[in-house]
C-alpha positions as CSV (number, residue, x, y, z in Angstrom):
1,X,-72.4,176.2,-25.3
2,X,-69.0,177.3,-24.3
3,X,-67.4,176.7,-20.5
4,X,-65.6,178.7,-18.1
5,X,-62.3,176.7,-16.8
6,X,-62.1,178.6,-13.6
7,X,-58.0,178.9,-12.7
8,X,-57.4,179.8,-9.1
9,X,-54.4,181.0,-7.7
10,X,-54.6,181.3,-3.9
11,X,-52.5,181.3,-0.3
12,X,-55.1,181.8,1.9
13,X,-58.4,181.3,0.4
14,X,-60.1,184.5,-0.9
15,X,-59.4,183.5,-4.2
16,X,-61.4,180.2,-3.9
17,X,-64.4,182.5,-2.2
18,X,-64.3,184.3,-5.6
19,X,-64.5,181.3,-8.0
20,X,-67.0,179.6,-6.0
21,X,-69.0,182.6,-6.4
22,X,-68.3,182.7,-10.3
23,X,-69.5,178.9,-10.5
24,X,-72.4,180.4,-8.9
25,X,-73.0,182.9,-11.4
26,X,-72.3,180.9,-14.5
27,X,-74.7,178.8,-13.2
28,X,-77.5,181.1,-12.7
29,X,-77.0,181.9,-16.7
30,X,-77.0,177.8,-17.6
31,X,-73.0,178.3,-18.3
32,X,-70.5,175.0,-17.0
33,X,-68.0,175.8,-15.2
34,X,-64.9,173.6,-13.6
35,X,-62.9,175.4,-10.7
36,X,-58.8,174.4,-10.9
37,X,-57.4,174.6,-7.9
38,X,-54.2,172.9,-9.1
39,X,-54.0,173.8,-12.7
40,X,-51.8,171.7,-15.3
41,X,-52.2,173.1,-19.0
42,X,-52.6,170.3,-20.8
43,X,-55.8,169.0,-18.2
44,X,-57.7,172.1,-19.4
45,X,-60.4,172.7,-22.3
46,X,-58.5,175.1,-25.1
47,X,-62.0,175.6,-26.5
48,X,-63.8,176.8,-23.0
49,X,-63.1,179.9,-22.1
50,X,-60.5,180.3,-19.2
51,X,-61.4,182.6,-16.2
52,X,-57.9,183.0,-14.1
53,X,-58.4,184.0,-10.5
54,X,-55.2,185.0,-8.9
55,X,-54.3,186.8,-5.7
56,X,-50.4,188.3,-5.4
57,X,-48.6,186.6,-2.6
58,X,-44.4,188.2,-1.2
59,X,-43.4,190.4,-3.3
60,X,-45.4,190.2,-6.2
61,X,-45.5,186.6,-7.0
62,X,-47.4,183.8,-7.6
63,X,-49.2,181.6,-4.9
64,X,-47.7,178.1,-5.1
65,X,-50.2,176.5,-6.2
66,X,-50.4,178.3,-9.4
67,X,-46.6,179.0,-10.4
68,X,-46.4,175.7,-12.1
69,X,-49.2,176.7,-14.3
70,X,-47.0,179.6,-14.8
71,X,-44.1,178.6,-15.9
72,X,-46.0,176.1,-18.4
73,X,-47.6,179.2,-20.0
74,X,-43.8,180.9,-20.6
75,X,-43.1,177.9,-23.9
76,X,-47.1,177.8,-24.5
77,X,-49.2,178.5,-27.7
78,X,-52.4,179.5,-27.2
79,X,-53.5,181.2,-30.1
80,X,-57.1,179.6,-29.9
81,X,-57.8,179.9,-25.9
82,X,-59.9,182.6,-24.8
83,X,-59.7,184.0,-21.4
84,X,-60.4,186.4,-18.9
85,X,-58.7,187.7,-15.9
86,X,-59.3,188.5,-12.0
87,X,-56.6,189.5,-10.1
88,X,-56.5,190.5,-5.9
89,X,-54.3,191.9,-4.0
90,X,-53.8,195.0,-1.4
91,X,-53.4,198.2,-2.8
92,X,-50.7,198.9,-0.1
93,X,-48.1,197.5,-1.4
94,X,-45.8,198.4,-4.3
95,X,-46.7,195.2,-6.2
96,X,-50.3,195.4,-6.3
97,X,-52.2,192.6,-8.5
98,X,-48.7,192.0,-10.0
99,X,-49.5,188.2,-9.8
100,X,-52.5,189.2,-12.0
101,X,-50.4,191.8,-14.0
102,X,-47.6,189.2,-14.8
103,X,-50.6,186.4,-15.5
104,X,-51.9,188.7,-18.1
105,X,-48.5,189.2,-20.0
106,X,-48.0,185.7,-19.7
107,X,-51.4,184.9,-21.8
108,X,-50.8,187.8,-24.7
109,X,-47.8,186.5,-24.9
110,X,-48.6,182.7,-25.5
111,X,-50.9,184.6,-28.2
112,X,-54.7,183.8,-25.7
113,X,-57.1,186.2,-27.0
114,X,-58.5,188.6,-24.0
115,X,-62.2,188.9,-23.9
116,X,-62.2,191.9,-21.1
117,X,-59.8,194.0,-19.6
118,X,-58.5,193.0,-16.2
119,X,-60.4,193.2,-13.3
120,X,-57.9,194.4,-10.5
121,X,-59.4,194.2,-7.0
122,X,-58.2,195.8,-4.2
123,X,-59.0,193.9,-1.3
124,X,-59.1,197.6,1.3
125,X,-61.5,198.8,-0.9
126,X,-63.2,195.6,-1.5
127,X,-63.0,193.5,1.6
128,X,-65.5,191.0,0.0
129,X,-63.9,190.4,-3.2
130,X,-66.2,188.1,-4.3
131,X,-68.9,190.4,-4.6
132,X,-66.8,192.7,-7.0
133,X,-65.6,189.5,-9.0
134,X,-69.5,188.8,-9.3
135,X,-70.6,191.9,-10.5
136,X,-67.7,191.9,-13.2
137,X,-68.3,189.1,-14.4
138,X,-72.1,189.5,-14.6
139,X,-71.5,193.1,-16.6
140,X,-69.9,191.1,-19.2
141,X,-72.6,187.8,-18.9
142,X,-75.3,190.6,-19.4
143,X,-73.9,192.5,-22.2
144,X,-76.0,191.9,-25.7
145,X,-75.3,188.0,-26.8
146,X,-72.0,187.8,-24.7
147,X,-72.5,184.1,-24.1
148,X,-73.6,183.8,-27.6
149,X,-71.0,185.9,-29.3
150,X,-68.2,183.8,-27.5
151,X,-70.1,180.5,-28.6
152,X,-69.5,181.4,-32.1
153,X,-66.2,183.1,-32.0
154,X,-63.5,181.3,-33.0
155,X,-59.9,183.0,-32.4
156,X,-58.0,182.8,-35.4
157,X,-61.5,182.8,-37.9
């Protein structure tokens, strides 16, 4: 059965709130998950399936703890890693979710095949992100033979 490697980026915590509450839902559906608070590319499953959490801290940029994991993805090839991507941030500002935004080039560029569009939350609209993350992520856990479809699928096959 496939795993979620759960990639936070966070400043001041919300992120964590929303992985903690993906670990919860994986786990309702009998789906291991690991939670990376301080992610390093080559400590992560390629054949799990990587869920990156990020908020968007200054001026659209990373939070520390993720912009190592960053820069390892600019020389990185992925062409067999599957993800999937949550992104926060506050729709008041000119670089919304663009931690998230940038996060996503990053993977199509190290060739990581995308299993869902974005989800973008906006923290005004949604000032328990979790909740949104949850009900995201369970659209696509409930979807006919998701967890079995991505069990079998091999990028590159």
């Amino acid at each position: 059965m496939s795993s979620f490697e759960i990639i936070v980026g966070s400043m001041l915590g919300a992120t964590e709130y929303v992985a903690d509450a993906l670990t919860e839902k994986l786990t309702s559906y009998g789906v291991n998950s690991t939670i990376h608070l301080a992610p390093e590319l080559d400590e992560l499953n390629p054949q799990a399936i990587w869920l990156i959490c990020t908020s968007t801290h200054g001026a659209g940029d990373f939070p520390d703890n993720i912009q190592p994991f960053a820069r390892q993805l600019q020389n990185a090839s992925l062409n067999d890693t599957r993800y999937m991507l949550i992104g926060l941030g506050d729709s008041s500002y000119d670089t919304f979710c663009e931690a998230g935004k940038t996060m996503h080039r990053l993977m199509q560029n190290a060739g990581a095949h995308n299993l869902s569009e974005p989800c973008y939350i906006d923290v005004l609209s949604h000032p328990i992100p979790e909740d949104e993350a949850v009900d995201w992520l369970e659209s696509h856990l409930q979807r006919d033979n998701f967890i079995q479809t991505v069990n079998h699928t091999r990028v590159g096959v």
